[in-house]
C-alpha positions in Angstrom: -14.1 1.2 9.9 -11.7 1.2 12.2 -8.2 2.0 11.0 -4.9 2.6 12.8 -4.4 6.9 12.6 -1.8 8.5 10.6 0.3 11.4 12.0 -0.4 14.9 11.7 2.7 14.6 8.9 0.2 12.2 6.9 2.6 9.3 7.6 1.4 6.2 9.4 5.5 5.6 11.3 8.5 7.1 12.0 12.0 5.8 11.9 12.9 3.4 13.4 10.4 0.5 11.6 11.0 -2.9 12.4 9.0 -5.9 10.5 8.9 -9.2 10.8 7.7 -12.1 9.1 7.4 -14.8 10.3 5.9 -18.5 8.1 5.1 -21.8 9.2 6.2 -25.6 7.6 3.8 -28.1 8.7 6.7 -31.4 8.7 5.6 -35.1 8.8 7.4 -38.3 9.1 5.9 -41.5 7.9 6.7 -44.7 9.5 8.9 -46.0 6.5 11.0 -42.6 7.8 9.9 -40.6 5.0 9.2 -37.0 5.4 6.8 -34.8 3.9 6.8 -31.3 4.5 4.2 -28.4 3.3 3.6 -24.8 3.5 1.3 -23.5 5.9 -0.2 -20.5 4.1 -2.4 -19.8 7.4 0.3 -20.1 9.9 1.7 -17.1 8.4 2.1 -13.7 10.6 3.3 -10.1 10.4 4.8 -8.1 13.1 5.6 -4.4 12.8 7.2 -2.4 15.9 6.7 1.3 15.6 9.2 4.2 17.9 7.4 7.3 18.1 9.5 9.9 19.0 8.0 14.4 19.8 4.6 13.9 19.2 2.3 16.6 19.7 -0.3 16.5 22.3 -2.7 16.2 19.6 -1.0 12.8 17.9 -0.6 11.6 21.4 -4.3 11.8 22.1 -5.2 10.3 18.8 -3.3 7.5 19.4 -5.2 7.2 22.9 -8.0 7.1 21.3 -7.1 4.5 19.4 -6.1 2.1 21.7 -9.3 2.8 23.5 -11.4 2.0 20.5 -9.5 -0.8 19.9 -10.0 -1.7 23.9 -6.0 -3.1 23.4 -6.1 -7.1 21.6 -9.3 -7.6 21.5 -10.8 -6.3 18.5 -9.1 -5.9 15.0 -8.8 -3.2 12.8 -7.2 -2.1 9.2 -3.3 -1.3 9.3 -1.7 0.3 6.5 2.2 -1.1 6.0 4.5 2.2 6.0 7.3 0.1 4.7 5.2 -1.5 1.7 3.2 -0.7 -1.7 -0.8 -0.8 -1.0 -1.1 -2.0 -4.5 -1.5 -6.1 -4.8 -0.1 -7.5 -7.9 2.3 -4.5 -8.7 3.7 -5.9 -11.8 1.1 -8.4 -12.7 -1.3 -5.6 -14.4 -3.3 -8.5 -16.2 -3.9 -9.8 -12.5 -7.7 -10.1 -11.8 -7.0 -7.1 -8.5 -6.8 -4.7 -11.4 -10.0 -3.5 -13.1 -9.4 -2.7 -16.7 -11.6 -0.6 -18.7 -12.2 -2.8 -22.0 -10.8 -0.5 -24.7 -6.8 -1.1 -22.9 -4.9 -3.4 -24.4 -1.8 -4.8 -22.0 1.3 -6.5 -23.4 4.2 -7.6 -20.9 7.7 -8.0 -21.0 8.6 -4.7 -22.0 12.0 -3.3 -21.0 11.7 -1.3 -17.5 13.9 1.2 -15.6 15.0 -0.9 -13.5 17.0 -3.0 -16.6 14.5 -5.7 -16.7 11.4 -7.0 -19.0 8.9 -6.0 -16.0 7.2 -2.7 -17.6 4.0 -3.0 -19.3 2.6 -1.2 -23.0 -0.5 0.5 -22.3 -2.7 0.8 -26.1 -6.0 2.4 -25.7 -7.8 1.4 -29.1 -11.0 3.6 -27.7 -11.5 7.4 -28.3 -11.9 8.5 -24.7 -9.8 7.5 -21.4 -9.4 4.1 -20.4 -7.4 2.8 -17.4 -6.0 0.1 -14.9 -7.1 0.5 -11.4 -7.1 -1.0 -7.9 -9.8 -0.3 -4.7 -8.5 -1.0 -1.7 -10.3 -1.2 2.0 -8.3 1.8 2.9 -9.4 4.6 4.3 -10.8 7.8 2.5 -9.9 10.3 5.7 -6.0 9.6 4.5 -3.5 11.3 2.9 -2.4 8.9 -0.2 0.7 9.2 -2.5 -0.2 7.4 -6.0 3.5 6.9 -7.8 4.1 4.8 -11.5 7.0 5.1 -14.2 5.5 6.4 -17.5 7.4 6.5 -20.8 5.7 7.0 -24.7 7.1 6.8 -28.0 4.7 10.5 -28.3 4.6 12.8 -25.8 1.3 12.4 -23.9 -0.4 12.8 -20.5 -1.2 10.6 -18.0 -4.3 11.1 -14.8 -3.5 9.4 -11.9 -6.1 8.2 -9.2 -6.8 9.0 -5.7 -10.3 8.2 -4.6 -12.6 10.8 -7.4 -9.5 13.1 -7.0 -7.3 12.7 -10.5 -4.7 15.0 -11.8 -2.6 15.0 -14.6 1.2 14.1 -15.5 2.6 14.8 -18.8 4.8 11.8 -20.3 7.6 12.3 -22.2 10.1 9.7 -24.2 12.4 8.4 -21.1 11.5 6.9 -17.9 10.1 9.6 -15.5 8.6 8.7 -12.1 5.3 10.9 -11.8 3.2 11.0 -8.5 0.3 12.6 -7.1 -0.8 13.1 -3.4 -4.2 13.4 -2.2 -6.7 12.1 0.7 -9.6 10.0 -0.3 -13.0 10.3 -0.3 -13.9 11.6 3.4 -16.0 9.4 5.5 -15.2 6.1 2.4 -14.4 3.1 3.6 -12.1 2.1 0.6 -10.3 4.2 -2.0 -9.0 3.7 -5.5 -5.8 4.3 -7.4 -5.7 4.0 -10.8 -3.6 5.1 -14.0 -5.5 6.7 -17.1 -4.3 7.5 -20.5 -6.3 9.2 -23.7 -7.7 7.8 -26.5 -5.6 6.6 -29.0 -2.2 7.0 -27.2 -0.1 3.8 -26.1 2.3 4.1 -23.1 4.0 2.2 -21.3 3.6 1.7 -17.5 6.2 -0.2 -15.0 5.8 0.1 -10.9 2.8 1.1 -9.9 3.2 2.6 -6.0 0.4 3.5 -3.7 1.3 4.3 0.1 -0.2 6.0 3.2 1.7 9.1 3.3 2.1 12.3 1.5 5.4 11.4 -0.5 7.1 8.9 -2.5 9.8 6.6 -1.4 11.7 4.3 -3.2 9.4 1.8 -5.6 8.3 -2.0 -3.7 7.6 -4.6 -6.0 4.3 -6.4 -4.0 1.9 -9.2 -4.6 -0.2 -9.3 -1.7 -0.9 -5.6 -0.8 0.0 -3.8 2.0 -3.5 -3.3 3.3 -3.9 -5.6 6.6 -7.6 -5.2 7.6 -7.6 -7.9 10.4 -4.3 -6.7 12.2 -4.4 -6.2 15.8 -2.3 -4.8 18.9 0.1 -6.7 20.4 0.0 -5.8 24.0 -2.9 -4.7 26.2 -0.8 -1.7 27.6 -0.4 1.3 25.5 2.8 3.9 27.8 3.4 7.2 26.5 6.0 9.1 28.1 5.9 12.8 28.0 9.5 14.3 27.3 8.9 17.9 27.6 5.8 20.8 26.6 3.8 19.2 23.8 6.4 16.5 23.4 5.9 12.7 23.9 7.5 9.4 22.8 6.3 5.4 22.5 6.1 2.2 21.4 3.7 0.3 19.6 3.4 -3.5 18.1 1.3 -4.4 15.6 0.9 -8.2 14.7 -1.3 -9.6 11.8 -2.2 -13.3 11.9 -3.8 -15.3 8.9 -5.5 -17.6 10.6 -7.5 -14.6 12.8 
């Protein structure tokens, strides 16, 4: 797979990140002057503009290497959004993206952190863990950060998923946002996040975050995912200036098309 690189900090950007979206309306006129006018889901595109400023020789090189492989336009590869959530669906947990383990029962509309009804209760009627989780065509060479708001009536714990790699969160009675970094599975071609809980416990589970980088920022509600595996330069010229010893600076685009 061939996937845009991540920094030497984990992260995919820096600041500044520009992205644009941009959507299409087919519009018709009829000859009695009607007009009809309908979305045109595949019309749709994505542009992101990434500054890169004091990379090392090393990230410099890496991004190179990139472009090389990517031989510029021509051929596509997997972007991962730094400004979105990886997760599709992030607070539709009885979506079909989510794989459920049969034992979890999942009731919506429960009051959240945010001062909605958006959270989720979590009941495991089974004896061992059951869980919710995504797998995504990310990656498993990259660092991952795996963030969700956990609450329970009785103190529990929580395992969080990143690829086979799981760790442990304890829950208490108030909101608390738990995360867990970790790379994937080396050498995978997807990874999977997911949110366990024990048998016989019942939590509940509002904004479930995955992103490519090794901390968490502020929660993204999503629906379609941030993983973008048919994205593709946006120039055929890739210009890194070096600004002093083991320094360097750029600029890359990075548009995603439906239709391609």
């Amino acid at each position: 797979m061939l996937a845009y690189p991540q920094l030497e900090t984990g992260a995919i950007s820096q600041f500044p990140v520009k992205k644009t979206r941009r959507a299409r309306t087919i519009r018709n006129q009829t000859a009695d002057g009607t007009t009809i006018q309908l979305a045109d889901p595949a019309g749709g595109a994505t542009e992101w503009q990434l500054w890169y400023e004091d990379l090392a020789d090393e990230e410099a090189a890496a991004l190179l290497a990139f472009f090389a492989s990517a031989e510029g336009t021509l051929n596509s590869f997997t972007f991962l959004d730094p400004t979105g959530n990886l997760l599709a669906w992030s607070e539709a947990l009885d979506n079909a993206v989510w794989q459920r383990d049969p034992l979890l029962a999942l009731t919506g509309g429960a009051a959240d952190p945010a001062g909605g009804t958006r959270a989720w209760q979590a009941a495991n009627g089974g004896t061992g863990s059951q869980g919710i989780r995504q797998t995504l065509a990310a990656p498993g060479d990259f660092q991952y950060c795996m963030s969700v708001y956990l609450r329970a009536a009785t103190p529990t714990v929580a395992r969080l998923q990143i690829g086979s790699q799981t760790a442990e969160r304890y829950i208490g009675g108030g909101w608390n946002r738990v995360t867990f970094s970790a790379s994937g599975d080396a050498g995978a071609s997807s990874t999977t996040f997911g949110i366990a809980v024990d048998g016989g416990t019942t939590v509940q589970i509002y904004g479930p975050q995955a992103e490519p980088q090794n901390g968490a920022s502020a929660y993204k509600t999503s629906t379609t995912g941030g993983v973008y595996p048919d994205a593709r330069m946006g120039s055929d010229s890739l210009t890194i200036t070096a600004t002093d010893v083991n320094r360097h600076s750029c600029k890359v685009t990075i548009i995603h098309v439906n239709h391609l």
